[in-house]
C-alpha positions in Angstrom: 0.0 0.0 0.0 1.8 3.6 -1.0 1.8 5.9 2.1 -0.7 8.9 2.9 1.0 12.0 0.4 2.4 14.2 2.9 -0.2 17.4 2.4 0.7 21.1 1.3 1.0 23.4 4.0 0.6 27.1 4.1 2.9 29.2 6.6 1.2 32.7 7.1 3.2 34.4 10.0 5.2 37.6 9.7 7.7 35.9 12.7 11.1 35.9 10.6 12.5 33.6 13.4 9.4 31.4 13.4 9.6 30.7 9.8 13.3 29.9 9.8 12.5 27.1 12.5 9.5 25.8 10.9 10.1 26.1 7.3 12.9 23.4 6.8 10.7 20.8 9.1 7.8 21.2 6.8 10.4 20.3 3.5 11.8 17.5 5.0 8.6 15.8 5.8 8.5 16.5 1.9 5.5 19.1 2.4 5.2 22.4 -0.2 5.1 24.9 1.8 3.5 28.8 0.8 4.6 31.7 3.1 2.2 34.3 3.5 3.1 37.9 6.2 0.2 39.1 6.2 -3.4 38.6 6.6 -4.8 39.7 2.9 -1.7 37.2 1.5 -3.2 34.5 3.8 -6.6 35.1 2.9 -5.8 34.4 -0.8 -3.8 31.6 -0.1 -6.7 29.4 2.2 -9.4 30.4 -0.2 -7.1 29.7 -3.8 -8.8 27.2 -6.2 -7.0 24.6 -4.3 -6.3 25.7 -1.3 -3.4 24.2 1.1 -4.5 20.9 3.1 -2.8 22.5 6.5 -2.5 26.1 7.3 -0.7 27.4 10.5 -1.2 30.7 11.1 0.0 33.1 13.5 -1.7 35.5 15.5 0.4 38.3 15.3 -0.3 38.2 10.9 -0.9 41.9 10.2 -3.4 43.4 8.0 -2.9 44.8 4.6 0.6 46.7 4.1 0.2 50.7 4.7 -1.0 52.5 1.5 -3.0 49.5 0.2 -7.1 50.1 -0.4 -8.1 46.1 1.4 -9.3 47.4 4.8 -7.7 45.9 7.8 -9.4 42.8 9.1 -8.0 40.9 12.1 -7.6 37.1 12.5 -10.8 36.5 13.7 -12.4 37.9 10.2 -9.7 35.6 8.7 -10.5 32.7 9.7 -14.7 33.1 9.7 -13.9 34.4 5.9 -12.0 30.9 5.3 -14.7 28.9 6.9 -17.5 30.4 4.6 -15.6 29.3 1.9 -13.5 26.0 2.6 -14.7 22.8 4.6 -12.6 21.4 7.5 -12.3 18.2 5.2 -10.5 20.6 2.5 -8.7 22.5 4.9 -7.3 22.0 8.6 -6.2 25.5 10.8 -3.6 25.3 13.2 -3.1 28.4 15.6 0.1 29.8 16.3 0.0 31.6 20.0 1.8 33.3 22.4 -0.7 32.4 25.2 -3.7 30.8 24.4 -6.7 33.5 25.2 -10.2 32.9 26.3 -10.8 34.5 22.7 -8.5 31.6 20.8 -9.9 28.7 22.7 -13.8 30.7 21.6 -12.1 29.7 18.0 -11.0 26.3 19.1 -14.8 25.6 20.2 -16.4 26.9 17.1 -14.8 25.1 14.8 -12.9 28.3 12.7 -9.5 26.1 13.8 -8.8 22.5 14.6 -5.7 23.3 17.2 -3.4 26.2 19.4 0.3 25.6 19.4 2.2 27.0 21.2 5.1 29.1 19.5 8.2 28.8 21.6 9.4 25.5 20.9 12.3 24.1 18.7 12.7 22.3 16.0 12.3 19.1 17.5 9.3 19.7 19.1 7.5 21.3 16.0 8.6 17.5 13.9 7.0 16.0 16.8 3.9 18.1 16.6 3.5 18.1 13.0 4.0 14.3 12.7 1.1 14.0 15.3 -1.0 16.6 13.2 -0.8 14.7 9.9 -1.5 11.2 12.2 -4.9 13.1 13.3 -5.4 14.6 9.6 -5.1 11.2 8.2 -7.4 9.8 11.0 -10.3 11.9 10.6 -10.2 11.6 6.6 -10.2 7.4 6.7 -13.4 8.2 9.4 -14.6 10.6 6.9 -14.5 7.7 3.7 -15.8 5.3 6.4 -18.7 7.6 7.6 -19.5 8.7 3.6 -19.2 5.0 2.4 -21.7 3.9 4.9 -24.2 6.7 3.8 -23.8 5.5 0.3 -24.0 1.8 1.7 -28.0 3.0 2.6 -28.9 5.2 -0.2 -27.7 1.9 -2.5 -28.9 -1.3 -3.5 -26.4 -3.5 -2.1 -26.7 -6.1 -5.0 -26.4 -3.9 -8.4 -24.6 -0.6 -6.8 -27.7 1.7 -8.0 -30.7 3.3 -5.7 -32.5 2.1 -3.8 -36.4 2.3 -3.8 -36.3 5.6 -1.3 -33.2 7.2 -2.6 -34.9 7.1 -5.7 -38.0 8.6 -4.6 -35.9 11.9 -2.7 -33.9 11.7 -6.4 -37.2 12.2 -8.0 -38.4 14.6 -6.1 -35.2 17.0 -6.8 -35.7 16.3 -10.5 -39.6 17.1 -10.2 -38.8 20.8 -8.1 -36.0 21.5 -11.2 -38.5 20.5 -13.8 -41.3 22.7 -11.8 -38.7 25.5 -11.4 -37.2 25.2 -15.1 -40.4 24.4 -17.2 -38.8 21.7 -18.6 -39.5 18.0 -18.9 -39.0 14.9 -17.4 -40.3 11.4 -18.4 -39.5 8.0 -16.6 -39.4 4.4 -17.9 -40.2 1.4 -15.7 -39.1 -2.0 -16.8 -39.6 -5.4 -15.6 -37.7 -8.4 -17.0 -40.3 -11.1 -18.3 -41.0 -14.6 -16.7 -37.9 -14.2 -14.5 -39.6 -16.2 -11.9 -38.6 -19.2 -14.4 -35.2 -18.0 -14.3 -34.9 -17.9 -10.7 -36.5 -21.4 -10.4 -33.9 -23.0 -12.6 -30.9 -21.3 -12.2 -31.2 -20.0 -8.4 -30.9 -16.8 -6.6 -27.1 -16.3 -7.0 -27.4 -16.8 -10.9 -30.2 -14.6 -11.1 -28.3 -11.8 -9.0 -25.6 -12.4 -11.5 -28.5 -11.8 -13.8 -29.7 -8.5 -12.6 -25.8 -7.2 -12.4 -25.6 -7.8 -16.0 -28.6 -6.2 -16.8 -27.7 -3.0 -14.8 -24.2 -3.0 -16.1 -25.7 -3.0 -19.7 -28.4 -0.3 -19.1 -25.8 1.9 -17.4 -23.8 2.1 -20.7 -27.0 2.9 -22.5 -27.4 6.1 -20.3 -26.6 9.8 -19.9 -24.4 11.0 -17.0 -27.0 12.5 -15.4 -30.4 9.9 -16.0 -31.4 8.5 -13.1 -31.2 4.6 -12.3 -32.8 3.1 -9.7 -34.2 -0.2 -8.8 -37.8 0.2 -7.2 -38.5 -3.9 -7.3 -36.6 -7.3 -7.3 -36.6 -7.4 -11.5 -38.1 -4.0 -11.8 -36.0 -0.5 -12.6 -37.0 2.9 -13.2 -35.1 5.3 -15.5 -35.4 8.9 -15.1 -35.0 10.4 -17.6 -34.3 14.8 -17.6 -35.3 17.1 -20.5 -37.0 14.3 -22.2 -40.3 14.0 -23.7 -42.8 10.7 -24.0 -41.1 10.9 -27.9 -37.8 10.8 -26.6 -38.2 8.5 -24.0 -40.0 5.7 -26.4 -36.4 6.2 -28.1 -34.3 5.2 -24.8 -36.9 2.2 -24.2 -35.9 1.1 -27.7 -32.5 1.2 -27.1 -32.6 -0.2 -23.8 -34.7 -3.1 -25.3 -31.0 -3.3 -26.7 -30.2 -4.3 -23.5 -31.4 -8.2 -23.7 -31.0 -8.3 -27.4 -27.5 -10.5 -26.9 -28.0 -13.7 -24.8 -26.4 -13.2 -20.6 -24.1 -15.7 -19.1 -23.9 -17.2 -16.2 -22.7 -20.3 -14.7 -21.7 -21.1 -18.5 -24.8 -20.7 -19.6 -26.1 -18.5 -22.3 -29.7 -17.0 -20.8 -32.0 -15.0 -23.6 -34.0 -12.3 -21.0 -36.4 -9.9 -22.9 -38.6 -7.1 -21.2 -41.8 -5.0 -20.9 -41.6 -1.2 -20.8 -44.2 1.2 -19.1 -43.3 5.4 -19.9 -45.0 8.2 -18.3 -44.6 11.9 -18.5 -43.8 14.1 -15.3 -45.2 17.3 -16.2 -44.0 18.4 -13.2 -46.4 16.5 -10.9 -45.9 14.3 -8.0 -43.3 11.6 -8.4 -45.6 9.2 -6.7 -48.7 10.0 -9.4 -46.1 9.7 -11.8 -44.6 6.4 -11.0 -48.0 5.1 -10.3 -48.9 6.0 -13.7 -45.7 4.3 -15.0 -46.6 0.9 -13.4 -50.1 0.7 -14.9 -48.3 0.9 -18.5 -46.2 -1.3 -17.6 -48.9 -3.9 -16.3 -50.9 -3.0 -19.6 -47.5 -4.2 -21.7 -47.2 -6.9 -19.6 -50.9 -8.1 -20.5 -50.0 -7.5 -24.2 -47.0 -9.9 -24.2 -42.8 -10.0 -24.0 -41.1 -7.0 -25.2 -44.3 -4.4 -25.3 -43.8 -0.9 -24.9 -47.2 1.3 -23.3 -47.5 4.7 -23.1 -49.4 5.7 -19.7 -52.1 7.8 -21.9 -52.3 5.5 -24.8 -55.2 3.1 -25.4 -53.5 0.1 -26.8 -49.8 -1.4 -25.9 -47.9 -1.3 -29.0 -44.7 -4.2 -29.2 -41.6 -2.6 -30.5 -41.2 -4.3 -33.9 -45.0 -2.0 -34.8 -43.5 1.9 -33.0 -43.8 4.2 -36.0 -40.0 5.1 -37.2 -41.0 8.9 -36.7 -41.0 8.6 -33.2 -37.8 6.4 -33.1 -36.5 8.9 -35.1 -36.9 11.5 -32.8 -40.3 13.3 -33.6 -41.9 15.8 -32.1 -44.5 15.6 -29.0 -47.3 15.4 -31.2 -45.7 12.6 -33.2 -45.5 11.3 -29.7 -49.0 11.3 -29.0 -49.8 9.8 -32.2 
């Protein structure tokens, strides 16, 4: 396993004697290290593009230099500017101190910085302290991946890595407001793979979850960065589908009947899955109505027969080898409707 990198550090401290002590520490622990004296060079430095990982700062950093137009701000404003603007995760604040005041330690508490140290100590002592800095640094970011994996662990379907039934629902809800806010449109496709109770008969549950893998790993490539996934129901999935219209998505469901058109394997057997489609348009509405809607289509192309696509406001399922090639093409809502 490589080691940790060793972060970037930013120095801002006008303390000549400070920075000869604690520059050459920094370098040989193989850090970068930015000098800033004053308080408007600091300031530019912690709120950068990408900013430093560690910044130690000093509390006798001076304002602006005399003549220059910034007005003076002390490091209290400093450090509540940086905060508004970089995360803790980004960015950890060390202070440098004479004494430790009742008004540091107030920073300490808040959360503006993450440690006081003390500024008369040698070299030695500032190795050790650093050392023990990028120990805790290191710590809290492995807590951080732990604590964001297991958020991701419950927004997920833990067998094929895409959301869950109630992640889906709060995704579809964002997409509904932006679709409300943006008069735009939004149209979602339900799908259920046919018979696959027969399938999980013969073959078994772990062949079948191989199954539904495959399937998802397939329909993924068959989407936009920013359509919306999701499995509502053992061998059912929604896609969401932004900007699109009933046209557009009868489009996707063709290509996604792509999807089974070459046979799965598993367990070295080749498996030929097919698939009903049920669409229905947002128009801004409740995600609930909407996905209600969704599954009646879906039950009425079920009724019709493998590999049927219905439209929620259509009177008869239509299979896919009879969908006029205007609307595969691409043609407009009222070809749509047609």
């Amino acid at each position: 396993m490589m080691p940790d990198p060793i972060p970037d550090f930013l120095l801002a401290s006008p303390d000549a004697t400070l920075l000869t002590i604690l520059e050459p520490v920094l370098r040989a622990l193989g850090s970068r290290v930015e000098i800033a004296l004053t308080t408007e060079a600091a300031l530019l430095a912690m709120t950068a593009h990408d900013p430093p990982a560690m910044a130690l700062v000093d509390t006798r950093l001076a304002g602006p230099e005399s003549g220059s137009d910034i007005p003076a701000f002390d490091i209290c404003d400093l450090l509540v500017r940086v905060r508004t603007e970089v995360s803790r995760r980004r960015m950890s604040v060390a202070l440098i101190s004479d004494e430790g005041s009742n008004r540091e330690c107030g920073l300490l508490d808040s959360g503006l910085i993450e440690d006081i140290v003390p500024r008369a100590m040698d070299a030695s002592w500032w190795r050790l302290r650093i050392e023990m800095a990028l120990r805790v640094r290191s710590q809290s970011q492995e807590l951080e991946a732990l604590r964001e994996a297991s958020r991701r662990n419950l927004q997920m379907d833990h067998l094929t890595g895409i959301y869950n039934r109630e992640t889906l629902m709060a995704v579809l809800f964002r997409e509904t407001d932006r679709v409300q806010r943006m008069k735009g449109s939004l149209s979602m496709i339900l799908f259920d793979i046919d018979d696959f109770g027969h399938w999980n008969s013969h073959l078994g549950a772990d062949a079948c979850d191989d199954l539904l893998r495959q399937v998802v790993a397939r329909a993924s490539r068959m989407l936009r960065s920013y359509d919306v996934l999701g499995r509502p129901g053992k061998d059912e999935f929604l896609v969401a589908l932004p900007g699109c219209t009933q046209a557009h998505a009868a489009m996707m469901a063709e290509r996604l009947r792509g999807v089974f058109g070459a046979p799965f394997e598993v367990e070295g057997k080749a498996v030929r899955l097919s698939a009903c489609f049920g669409i229905a348009d947002s128009l801004g509405r409740s995600p609930v109505v909407v996905l209600r809607e969704a599954e009646q289509a879906l039950a009425c192309a079920q009724a019709a027969g493998p590999e049927t696509v219905h439209w929620f406001d259509d009177p008869q399922p239509i299979p896919f080898d009879l969908i006029p090639v205007r609307m595969l093409a691409g043609g407009d809502d009222e070809a749509g409707q047609a």
